[in-house]
Each structure stands twice: as structure tokens, then as C-alpha cells.
SEMI-441190 format. One record per residue: x, y, z of N, C-alpha, C in turn; residue number from 1. Coordinates in nm, 2 decimals. Atoms other than C-alpha are relative to their C-alpha. Layout:
N
[[X, Y, Z], [X, Y, Z], [X, Y, Z], NUM]
...
% end
This chain:
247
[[0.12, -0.04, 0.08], [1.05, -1.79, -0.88], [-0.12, 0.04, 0.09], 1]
[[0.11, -0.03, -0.11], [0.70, -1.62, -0.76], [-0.05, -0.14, 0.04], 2]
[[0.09, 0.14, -0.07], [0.51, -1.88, -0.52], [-0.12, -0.03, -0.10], 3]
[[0.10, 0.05, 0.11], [0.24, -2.07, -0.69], [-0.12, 0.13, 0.08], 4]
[[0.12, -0.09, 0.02], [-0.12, -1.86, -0.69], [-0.11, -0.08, 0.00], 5]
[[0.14, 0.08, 0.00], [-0.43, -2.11, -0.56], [-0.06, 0.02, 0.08], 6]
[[0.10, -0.01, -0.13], [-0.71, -2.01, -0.39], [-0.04, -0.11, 0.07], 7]
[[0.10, 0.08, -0.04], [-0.86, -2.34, -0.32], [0.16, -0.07, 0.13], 8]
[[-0.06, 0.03, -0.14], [-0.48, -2.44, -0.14], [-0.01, 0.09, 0.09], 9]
[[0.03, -0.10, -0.14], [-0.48, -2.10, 0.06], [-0.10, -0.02, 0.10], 10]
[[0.13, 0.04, -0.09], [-0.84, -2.14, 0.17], [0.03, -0.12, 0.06], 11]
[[-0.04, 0.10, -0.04], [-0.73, -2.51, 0.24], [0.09, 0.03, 0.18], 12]
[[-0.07, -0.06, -0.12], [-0.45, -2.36, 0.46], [-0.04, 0.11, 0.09], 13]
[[0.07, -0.07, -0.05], [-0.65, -2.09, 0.61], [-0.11, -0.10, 0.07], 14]
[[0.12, 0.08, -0.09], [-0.91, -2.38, 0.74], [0.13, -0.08, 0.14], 15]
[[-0.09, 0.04, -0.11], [-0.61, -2.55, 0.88], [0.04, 0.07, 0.12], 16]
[[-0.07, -0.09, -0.09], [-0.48, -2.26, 1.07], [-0.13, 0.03, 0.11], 17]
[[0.11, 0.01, -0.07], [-0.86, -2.27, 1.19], [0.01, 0.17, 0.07], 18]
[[0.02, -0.09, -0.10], [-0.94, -2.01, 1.52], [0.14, 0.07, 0.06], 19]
[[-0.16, -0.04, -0.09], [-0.56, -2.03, 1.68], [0.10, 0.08, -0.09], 20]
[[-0.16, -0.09, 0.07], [-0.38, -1.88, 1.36], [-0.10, 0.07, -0.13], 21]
[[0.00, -0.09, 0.11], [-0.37, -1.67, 1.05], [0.06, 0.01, -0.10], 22]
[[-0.11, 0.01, 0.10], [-0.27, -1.81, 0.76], [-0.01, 0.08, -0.14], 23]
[[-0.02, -0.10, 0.07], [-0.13, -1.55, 0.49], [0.05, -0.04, -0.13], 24]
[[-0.05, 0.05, 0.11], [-0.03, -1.58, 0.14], [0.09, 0.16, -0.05], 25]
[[-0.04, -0.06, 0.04], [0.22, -1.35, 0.05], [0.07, 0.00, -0.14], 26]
[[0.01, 0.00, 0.15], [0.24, -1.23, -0.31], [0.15, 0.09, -0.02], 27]
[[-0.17, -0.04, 0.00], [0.64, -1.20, -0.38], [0.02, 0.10, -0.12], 28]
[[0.00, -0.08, 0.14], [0.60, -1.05, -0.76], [-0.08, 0.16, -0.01], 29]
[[0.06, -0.07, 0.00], [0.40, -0.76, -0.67], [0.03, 0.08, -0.12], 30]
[[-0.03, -0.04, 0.13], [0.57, -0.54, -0.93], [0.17, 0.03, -0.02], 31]
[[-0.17, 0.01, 0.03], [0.95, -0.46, -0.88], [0.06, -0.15, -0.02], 32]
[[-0.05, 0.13, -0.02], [1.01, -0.83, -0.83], [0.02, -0.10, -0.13], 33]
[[-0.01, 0.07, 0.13], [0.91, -0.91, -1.18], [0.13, -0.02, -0.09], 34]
[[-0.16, -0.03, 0.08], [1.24, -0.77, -1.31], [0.10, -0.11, 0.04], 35]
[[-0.12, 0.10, -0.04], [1.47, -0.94, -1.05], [-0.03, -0.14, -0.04], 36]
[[0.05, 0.12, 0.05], [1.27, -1.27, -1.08], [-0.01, -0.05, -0.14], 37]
[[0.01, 0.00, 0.09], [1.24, -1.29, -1.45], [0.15, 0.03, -0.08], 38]
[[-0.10, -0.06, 0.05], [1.52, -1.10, -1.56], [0.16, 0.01, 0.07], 39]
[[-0.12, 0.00, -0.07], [1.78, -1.13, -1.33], [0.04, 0.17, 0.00], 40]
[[-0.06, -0.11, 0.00], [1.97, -0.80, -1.17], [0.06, 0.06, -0.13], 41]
[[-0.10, -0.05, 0.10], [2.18, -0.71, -1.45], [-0.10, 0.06, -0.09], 42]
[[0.06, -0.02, 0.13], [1.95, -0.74, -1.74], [-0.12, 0.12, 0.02], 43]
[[0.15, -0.10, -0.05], [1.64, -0.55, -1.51], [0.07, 0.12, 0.00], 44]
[[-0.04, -0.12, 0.00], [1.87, -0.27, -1.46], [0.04, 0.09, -0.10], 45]
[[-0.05, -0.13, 0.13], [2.05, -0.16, -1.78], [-0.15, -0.02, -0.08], 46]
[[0.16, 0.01, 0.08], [1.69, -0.26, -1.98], [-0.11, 0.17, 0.04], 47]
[[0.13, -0.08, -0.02], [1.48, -0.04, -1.73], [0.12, 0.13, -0.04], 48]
[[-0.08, -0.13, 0.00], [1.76, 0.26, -1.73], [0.02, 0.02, -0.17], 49]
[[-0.06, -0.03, 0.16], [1.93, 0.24, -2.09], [-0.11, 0.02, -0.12], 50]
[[0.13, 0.01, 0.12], [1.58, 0.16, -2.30], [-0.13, 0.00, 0.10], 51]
[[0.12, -0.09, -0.08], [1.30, 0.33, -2.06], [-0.12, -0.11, -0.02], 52]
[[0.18, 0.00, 0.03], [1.00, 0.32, -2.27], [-0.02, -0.11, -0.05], 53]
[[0.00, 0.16, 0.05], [1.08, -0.04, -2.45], [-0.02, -0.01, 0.09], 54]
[[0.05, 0.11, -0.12], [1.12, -0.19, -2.10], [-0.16, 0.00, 0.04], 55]
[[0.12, -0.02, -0.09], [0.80, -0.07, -1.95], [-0.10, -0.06, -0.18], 56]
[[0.09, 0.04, 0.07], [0.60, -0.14, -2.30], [0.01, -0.14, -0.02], 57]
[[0.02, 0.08, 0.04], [0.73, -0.44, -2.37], [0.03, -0.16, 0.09], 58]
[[-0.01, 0.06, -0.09], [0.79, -0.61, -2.04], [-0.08, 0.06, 0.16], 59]
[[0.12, -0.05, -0.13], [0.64, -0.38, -1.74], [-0.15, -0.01, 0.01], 60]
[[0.11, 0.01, 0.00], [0.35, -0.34, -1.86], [-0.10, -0.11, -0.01], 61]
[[0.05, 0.13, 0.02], [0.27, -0.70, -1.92], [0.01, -0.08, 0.20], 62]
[[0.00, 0.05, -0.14], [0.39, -0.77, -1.56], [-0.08, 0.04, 0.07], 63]
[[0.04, -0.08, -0.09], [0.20, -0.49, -1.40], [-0.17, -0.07, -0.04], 64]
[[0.13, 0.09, 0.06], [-0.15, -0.68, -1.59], [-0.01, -0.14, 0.09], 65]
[[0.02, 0.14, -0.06], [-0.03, -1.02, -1.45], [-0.04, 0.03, 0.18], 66]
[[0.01, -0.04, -0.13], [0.00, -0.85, -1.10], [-0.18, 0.07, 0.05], 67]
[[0.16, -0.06, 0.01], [-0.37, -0.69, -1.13], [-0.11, -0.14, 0.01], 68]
[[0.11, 0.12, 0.01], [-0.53, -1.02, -1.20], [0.03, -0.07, 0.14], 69]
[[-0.09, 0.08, -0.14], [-0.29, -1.21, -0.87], [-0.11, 0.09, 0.08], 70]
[[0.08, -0.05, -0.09], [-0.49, -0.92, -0.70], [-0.11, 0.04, 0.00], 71]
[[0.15, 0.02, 0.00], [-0.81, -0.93, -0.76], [0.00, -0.12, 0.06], 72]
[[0.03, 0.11, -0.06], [-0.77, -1.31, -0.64], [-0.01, 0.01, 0.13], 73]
[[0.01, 0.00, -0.17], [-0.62, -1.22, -0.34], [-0.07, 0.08, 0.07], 74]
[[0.09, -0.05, -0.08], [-0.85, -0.95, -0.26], [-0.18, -0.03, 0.01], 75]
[[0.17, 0.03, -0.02], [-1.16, -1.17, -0.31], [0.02, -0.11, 0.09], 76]
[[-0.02, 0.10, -0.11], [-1.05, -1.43, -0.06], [-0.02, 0.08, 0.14], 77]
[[0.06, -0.03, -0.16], [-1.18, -1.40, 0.29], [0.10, -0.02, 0.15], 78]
[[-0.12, -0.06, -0.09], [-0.91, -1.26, 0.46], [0.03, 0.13, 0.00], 79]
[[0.02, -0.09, -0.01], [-0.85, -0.95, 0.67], [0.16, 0.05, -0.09], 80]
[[-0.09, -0.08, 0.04], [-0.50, -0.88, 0.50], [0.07, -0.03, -0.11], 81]
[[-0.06, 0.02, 0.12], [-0.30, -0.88, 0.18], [0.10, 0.07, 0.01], 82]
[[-0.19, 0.00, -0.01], [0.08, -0.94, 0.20], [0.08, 0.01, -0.14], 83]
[[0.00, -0.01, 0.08], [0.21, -0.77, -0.06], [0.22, 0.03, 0.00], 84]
[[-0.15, 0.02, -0.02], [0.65, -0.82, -0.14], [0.03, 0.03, -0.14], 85]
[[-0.06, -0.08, 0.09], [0.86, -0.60, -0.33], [0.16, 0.07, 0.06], 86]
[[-0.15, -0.06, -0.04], [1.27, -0.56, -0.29], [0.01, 0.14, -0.05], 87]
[[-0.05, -0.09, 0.05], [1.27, -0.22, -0.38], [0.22, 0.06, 0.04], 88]
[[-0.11, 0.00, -0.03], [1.61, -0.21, -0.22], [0.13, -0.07, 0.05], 89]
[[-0.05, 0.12, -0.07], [1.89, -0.33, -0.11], [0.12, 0.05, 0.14], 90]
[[-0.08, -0.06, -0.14], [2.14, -0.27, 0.20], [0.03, 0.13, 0.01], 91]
[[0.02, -0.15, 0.05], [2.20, 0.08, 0.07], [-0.05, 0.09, 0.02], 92]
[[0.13, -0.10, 0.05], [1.86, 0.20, -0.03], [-0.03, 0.01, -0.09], 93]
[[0.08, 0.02, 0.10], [1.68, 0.26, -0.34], [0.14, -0.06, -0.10], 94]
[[-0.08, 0.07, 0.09], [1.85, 0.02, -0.59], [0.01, 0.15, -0.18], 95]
[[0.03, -0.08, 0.06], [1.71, 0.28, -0.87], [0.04, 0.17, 0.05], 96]
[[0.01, -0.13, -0.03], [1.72, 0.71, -0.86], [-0.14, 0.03, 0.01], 97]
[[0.13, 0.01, -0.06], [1.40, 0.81, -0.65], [-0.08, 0.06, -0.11], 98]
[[0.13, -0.07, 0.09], [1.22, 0.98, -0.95], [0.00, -0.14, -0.10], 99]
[[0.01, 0.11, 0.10], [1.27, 0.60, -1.15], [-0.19, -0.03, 0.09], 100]
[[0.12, 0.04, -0.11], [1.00, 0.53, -0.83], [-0.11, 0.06, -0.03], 101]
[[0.11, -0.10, 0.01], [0.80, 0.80, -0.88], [-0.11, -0.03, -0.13], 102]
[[0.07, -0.01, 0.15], [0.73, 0.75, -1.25], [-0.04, -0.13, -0.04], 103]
[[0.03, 0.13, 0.07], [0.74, 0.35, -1.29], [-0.05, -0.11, 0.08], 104]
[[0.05, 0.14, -0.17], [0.64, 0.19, -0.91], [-0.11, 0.08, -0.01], 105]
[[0.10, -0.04, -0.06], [0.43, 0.43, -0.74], [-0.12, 0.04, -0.04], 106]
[[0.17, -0.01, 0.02], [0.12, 0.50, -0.94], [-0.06, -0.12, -0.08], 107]
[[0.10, 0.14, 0.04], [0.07, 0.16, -1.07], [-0.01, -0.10, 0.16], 108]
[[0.07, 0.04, -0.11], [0.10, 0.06, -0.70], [-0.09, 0.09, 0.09], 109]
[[0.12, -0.04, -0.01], [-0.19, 0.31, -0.63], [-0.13, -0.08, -0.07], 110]
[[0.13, 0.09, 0.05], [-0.41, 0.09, -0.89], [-0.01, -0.17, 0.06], 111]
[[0.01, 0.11, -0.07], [-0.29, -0.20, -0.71], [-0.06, 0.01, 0.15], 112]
[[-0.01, -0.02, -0.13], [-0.37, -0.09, -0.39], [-0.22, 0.00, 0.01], 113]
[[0.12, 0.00, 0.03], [-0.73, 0.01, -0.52], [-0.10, -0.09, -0.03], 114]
[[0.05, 0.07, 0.03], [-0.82, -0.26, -0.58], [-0.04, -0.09, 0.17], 115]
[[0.05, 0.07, -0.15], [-0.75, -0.45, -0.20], [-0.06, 0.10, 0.09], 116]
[[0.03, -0.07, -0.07], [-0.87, -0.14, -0.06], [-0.18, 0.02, -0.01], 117]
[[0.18, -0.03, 0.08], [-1.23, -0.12, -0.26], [-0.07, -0.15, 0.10], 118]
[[0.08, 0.07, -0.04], [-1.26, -0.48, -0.07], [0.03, 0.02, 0.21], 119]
[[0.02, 0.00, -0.19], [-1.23, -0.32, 0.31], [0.10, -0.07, 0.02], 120]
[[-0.13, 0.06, -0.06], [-0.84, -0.50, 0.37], [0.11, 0.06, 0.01], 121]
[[-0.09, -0.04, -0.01], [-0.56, -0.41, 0.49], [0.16, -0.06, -0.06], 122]
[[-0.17, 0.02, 0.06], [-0.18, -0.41, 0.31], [0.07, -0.03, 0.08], 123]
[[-0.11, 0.03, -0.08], [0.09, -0.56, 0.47], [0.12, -0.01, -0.10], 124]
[[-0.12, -0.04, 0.06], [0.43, -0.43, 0.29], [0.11, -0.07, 0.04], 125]
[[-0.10, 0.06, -0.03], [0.71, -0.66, 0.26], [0.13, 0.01, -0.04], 126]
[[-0.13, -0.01, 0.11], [1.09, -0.63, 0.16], [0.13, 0.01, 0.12], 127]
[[-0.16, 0.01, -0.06], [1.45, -0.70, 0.28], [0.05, 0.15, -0.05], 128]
[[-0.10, -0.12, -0.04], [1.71, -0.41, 0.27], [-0.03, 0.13, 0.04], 129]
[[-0.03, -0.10, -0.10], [1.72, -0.07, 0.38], [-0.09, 0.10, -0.07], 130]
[[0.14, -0.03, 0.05], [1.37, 0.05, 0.30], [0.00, 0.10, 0.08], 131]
[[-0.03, -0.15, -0.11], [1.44, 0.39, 0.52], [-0.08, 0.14, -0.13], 132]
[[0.07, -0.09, 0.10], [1.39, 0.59, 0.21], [-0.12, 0.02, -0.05], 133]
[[0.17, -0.01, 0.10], [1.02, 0.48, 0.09], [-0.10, -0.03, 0.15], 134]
[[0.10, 0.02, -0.14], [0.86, 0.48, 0.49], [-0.11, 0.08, -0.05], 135]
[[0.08, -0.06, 0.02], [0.71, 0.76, 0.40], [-0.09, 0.00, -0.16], 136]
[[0.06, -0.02, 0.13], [0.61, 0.75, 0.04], [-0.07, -0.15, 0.00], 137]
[[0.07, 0.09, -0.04], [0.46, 0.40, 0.15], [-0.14, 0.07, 0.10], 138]
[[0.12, -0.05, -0.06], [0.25, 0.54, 0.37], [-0.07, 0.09, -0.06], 139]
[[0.08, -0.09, 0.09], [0.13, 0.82, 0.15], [-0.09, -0.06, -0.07], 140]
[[0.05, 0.06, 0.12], [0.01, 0.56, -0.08], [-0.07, -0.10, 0.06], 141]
[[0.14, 0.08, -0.04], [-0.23, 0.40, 0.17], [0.05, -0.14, 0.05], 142]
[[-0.07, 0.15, -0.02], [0.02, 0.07, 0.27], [-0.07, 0.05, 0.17], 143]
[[0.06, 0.06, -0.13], [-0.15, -0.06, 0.62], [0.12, 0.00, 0.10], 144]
[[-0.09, 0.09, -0.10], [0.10, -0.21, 0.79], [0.15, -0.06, -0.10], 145]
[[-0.11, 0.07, 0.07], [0.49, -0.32, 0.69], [0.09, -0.13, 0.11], 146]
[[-0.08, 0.11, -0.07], [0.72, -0.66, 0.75], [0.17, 0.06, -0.07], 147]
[[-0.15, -0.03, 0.05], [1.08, -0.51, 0.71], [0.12, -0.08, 0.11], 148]
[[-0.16, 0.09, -0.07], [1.44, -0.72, 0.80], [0.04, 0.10, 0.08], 149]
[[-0.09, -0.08, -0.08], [1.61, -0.57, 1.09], [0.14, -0.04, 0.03], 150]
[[-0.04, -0.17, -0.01], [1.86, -0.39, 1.12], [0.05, 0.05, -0.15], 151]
[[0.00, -0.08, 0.15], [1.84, -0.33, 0.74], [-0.07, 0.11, 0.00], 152]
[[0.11, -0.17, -0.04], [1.59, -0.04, 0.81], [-0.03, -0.04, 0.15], 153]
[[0.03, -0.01, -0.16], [1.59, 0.08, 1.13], [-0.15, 0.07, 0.06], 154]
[[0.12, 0.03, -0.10], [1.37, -0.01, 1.39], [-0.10, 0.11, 0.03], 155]
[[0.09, -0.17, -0.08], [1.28, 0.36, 1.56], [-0.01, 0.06, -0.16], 156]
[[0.11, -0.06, 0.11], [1.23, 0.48, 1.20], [-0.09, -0.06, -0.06], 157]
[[0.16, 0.05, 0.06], [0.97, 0.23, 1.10], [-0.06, 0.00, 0.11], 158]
[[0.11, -0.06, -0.05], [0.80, 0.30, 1.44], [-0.03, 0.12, -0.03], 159]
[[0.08, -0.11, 0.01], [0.79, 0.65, 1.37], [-0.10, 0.03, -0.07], 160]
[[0.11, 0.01, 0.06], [0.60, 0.59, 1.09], [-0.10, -0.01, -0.06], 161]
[[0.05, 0.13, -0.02], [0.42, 0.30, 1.15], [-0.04, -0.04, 0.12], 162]
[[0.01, 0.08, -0.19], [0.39, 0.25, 1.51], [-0.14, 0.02, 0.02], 163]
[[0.13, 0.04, -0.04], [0.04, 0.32, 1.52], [-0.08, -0.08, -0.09], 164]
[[0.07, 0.07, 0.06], [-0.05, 0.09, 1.25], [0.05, -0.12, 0.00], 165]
[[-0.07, 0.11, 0.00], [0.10, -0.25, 1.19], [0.12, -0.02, -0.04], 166]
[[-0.12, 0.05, -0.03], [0.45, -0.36, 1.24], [0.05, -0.12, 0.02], 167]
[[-0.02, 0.16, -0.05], [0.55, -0.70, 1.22], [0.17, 0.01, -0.04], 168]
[[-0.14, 0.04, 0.04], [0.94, -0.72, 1.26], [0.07, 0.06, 0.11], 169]
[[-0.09, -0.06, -0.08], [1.20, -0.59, 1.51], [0.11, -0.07, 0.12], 170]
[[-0.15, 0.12, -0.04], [1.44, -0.95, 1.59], [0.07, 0.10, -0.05], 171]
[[-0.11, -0.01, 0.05], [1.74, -0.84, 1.49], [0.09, -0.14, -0.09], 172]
[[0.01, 0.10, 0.07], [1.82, -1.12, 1.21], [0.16, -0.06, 0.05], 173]
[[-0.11, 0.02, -0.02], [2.18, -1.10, 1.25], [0.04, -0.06, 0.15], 174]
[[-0.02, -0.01, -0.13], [2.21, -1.07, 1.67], [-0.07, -0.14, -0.03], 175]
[[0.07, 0.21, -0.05], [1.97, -1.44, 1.65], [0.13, -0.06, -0.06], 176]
[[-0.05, 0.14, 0.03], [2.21, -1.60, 1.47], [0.18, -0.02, 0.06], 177]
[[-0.16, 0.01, -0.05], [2.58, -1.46, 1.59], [0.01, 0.06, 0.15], 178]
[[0.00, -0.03, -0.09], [2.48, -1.33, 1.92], [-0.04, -0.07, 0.14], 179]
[[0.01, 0.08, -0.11], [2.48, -1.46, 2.25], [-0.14, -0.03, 0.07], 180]
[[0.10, -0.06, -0.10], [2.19, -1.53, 2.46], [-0.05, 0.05, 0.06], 181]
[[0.00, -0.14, -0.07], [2.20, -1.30, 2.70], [-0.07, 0.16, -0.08], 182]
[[0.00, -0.10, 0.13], [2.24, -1.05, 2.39], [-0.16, 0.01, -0.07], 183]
[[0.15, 0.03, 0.09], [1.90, -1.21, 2.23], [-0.11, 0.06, 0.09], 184]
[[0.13, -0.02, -0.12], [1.69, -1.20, 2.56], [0.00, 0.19, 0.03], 185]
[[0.01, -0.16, 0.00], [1.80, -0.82, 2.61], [-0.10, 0.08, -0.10], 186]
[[0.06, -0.02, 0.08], [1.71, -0.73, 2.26], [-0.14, -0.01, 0.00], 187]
[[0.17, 0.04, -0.02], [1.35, -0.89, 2.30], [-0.01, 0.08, 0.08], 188]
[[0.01, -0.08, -0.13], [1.35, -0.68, 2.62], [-0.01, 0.10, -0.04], 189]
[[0.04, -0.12, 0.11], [1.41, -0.35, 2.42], [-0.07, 0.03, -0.07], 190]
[[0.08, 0.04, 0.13], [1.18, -0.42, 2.14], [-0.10, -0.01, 0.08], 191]
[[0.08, 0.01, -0.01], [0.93, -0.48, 2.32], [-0.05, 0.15, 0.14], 192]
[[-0.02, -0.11, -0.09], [0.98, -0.19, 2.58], [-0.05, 0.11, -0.07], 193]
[[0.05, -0.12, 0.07], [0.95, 0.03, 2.28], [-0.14, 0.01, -0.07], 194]
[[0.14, 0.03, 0.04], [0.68, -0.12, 2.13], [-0.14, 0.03, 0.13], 195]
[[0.12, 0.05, -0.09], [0.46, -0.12, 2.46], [-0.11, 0.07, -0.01], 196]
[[0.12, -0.08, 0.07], [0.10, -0.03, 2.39], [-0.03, 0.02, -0.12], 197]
[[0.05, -0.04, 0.14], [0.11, 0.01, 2.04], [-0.04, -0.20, -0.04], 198]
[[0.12, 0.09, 0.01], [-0.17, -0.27, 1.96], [0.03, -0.05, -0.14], 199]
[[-0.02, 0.03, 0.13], [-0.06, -0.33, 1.61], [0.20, -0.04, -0.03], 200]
[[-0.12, 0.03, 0.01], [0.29, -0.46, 1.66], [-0.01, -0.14, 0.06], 201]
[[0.02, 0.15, -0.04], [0.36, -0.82, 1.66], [0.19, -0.04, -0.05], 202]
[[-0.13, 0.03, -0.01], [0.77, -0.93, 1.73], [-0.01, -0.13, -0.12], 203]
[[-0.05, 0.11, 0.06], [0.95, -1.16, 1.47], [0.12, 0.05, -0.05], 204]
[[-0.15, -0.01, 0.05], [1.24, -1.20, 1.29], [-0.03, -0.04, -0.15], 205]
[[0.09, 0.01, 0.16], [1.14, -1.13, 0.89], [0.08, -0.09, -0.12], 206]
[[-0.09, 0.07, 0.06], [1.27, -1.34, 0.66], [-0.02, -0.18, 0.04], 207]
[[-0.05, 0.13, -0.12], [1.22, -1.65, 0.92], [0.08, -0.04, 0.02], 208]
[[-0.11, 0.04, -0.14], [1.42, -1.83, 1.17], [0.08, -0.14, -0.12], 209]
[[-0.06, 0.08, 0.08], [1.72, -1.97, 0.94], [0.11, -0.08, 0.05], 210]
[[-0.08, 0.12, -0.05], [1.96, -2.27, 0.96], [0.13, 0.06, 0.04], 211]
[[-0.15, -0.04, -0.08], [2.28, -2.28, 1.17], [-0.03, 0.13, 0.10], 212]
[[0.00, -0.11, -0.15], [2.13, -2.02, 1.45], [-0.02, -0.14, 0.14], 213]
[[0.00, 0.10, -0.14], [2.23, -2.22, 1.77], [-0.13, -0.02, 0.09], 214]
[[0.10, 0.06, -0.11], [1.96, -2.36, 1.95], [0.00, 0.08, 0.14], 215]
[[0.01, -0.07, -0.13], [2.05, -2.16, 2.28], [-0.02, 0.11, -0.02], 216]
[[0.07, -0.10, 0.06], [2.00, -1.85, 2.07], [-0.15, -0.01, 0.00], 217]
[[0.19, 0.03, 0.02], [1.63, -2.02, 1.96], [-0.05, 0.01, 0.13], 218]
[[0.02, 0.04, -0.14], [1.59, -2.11, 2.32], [-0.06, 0.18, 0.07], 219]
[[0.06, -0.13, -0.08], [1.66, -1.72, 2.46], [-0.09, 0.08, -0.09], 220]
[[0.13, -0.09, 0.08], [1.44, -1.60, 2.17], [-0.13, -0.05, 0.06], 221]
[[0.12, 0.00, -0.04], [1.13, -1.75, 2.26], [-0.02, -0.02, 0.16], 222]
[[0.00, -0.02, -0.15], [1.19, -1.76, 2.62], [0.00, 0.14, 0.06], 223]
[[0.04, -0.10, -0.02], [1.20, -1.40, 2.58], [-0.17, 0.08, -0.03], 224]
[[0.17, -0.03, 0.06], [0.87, -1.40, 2.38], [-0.08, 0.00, 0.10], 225]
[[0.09, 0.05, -0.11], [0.69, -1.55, 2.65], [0.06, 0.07, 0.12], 226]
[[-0.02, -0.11, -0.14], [0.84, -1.31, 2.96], [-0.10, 0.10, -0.11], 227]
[[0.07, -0.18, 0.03], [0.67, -1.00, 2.73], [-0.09, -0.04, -0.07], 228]
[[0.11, 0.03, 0.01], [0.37, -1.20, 2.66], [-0.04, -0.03, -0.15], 229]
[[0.01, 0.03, 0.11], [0.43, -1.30, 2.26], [0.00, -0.15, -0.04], 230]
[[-0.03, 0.12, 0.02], [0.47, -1.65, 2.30], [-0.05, -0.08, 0.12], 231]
[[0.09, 0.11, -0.10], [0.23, -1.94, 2.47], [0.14, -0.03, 0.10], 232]
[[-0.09, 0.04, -0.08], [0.49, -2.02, 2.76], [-0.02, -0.16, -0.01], 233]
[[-0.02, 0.17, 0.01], [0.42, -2.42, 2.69], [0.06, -0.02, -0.19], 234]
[[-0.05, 0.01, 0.11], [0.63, -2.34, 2.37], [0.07, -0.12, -0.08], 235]
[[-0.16, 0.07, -0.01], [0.92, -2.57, 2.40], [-0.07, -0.19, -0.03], 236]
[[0.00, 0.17, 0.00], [0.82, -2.96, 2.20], [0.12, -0.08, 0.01], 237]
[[-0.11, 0.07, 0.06], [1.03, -3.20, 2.22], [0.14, 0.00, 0.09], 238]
[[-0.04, -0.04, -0.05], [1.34, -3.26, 2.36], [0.13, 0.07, -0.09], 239]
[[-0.08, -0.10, 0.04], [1.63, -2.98, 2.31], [0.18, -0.11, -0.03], 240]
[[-0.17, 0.03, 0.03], [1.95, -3.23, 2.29], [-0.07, -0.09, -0.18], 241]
[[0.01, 0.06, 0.11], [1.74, -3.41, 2.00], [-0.03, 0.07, -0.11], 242]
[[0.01, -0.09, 0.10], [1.68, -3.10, 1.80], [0.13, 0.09, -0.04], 243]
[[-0.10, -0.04, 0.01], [2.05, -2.99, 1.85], [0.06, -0.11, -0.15], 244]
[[-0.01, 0.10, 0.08], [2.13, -3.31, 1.63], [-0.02, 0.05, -0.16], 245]
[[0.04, -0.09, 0.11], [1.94, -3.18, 1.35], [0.06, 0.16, -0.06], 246]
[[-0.05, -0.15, 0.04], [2.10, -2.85, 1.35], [0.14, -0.06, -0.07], 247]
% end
């Protein structure tokens, strides 16, 4: 279900994260999500396809209201960015036929957009699968910066882009968790080779760092961070046979 919606926790956690961090609240319901979340696959798809103008009157447009108020909150909080999440796809590519996008996403995420944009912040665009198809029709529509899963949408096409605005993603999700570390440390190596100089790219692995990825995997990940200068080199708490345990 969407994450809860409180400014007074965010701000809370934004004092915590103090000078050293940047803590974010990303808003998962933005507007396609209402369907999947609410309605489960099945019912979001034959509803929006089979009965159009019912779905949108009698369910979109009530979502697309709740999402308008969510964003006014988050664009009056005192933060430089608004993390905004929407699966439009999935391993494929557009789950829908691209003119569904045209006619039932993209100009109510122009009134959404006008709204974080009227307070001087930047968008940060989030979504799992193979978001290849909407790079550009995102950027048209004024999105800042995106966090996309790799190698669900590839890498060199969200630099082409995006690479001179913000980019937060380019682990390979898969390679951390079934790949060797040799394999890991390379990768970091690449990634950041291609990235070099572009000022608005920040390495991760989207989705976050999930259970059952081997500890010597975690290990050549952030020991590569810190060779290409992404990670404090006094990273490592604790000791490593007592966190194997836990895995």
C-alpha cells in the first residue's frame, strides 16, 4: 500500500539526516500506481481498457485529486527534491498502448509537475522495469532527474538522456546478488568510467541492497565505491563474520 504521508515525521527525519545526508520521501502513488495498488493488475487493466471513461470518472479522477493534495504537501516542505514513483512498466515496456499514456498519464502529470516546479524543485522519477520507451517523453515533460532498476532500462540509454541532469542508478541489481566479486568491482569500474564528470550522477543499486546477496558481493560493492570516490573509505562497521550470521 502507498507509504504513510506526514510532514512533521519527514521533517523529523530530515533533521536527523542533519548536514551529512538527504533524507527523501518518495511518493509511490503518484498516479499509475493508484490502479496497481488499489485495484490489483487484472482489475486496473480490463476497467481502464474495456470501460475508458467509467474508469477515469469514477476512479482516476478521484486518484489524480488525492495525488494533487500529496503534492502540494511535498512541494511545501523544505527540500531541494520531490521523488516522485510510478511503474509505468514492466520488463517489456509500456504495460498499456502508448497513446493510453498520452491521453490518461501525461497531461495530468504536467499539472502535477506544476505544481513542484512553481516551488523552484527538482523531480526525481522513479520506476522498476524497462522504462526505455518514456526517456524521452519524461524529459519533455520537465522530470529533473530519474532513479531506474538496472539492467531493466539500459544504462547508456538513460545517460543519453539524462546524463547531464540527474541519475541515480547504474548497480546492476541482478550482477550484486548472483555475481562474483571480481564481476561486482569491474562493474563499479565501468559505471563509473562512463559516468566521469557528469556532476549529477550518484551510483546505487535502485530498489535497495536485498536479502541473500552474499556479503563478499556487499564487500566488492562498496570497496569499489570508495576506489571511485562514492563511498567514505571508513565504511566497513562491525565485524564481517558477525554480519554473515545474519544473512
Amino acid at each position: 500500500m502507498p507509504h504513510k504521508l506526514d510532514k512533521n515525521i519527514i521533517e523529523k527525519k530530515m533533521a536527523i539526516a542533519g548536514e551529512i545526508g538527504l533524507y527523501y520521501y518518495m511518493y509511490y502513488t503518484t498516479l499509475f500506481m493508484w490502479g496497481v495498488e488499489y485495484l490489483g493488475w487484472e482489475i486496473f487493466m480490463m476497467a481502464a481498457m474495456l470501460a475508458p471513461k467509467t474508469f477515469e470518472e469514477e476512479f482516476f479522477n478521484i486518484a489524480f485529486e488525492e495525488s494533487l493534495n500529496a503534492i502540494e504537501l511535498l512541494s511545501n516542505i523544505d527540500i531541494p527534491y520531490v521523488f516522485v514513483h510510478d511503474d509505468l512498466a514492466d520488463k517489456n515496456g509500456p504495460i498499456f498502448p502508448p497513446d493510453w499514456y498520452d491521453k490518461y498519464i501525461f497531461p495530468r502529470y504536467e499539472e502535477l509537475w506544476r505544481k513542484i516546479k512553481s516551488k523552484g524543485k527538482k523531480i526525481i522519477f522513479v520506476a522498476d522495469g524497462n522504462m526505455e520507451y518514456f526517456l524521452k517523453p519524461l524529459k519533455e515533460l520537465g522530470i529533473d532527474g530519474v532513479m531506474f532498476e538496472n539492467p531493466a532500462t539500459n544504462f547508456d540509454k538513460i545517460l543519453d538522456v539524462f546524463g547531464v541532469d540527474i541519475v541515480i542508478c547504474g548497480m546492476d541489481t541482478y550482477l550484486l546478488t548472483f555475481g562474483t566479486p571480481k564481476d561486482i568491482s569491474s562493474h563499479v569500474d565501468l559505471i563509473c568510467k562512463k559516468t566521469e564528470g557528469l556532476i549529477g550522477f550518484a551510483i546505487c543499486s535502485p530498489g535497495g541492497i536485498h536479502n541473500k546477496i552474499p556479503i563478499e558481493n556487499l564487500i566488492a560493492y562498496f570497496d569499489a565505491r570508495v576506489r571511485n570516490g562514492f563511498t567514505h573509505g571508513n565504511w566497513q562497521k562491525g565485524e564481517i563474520n558477525a554480519a554473515k550470521k545474519l544473512v
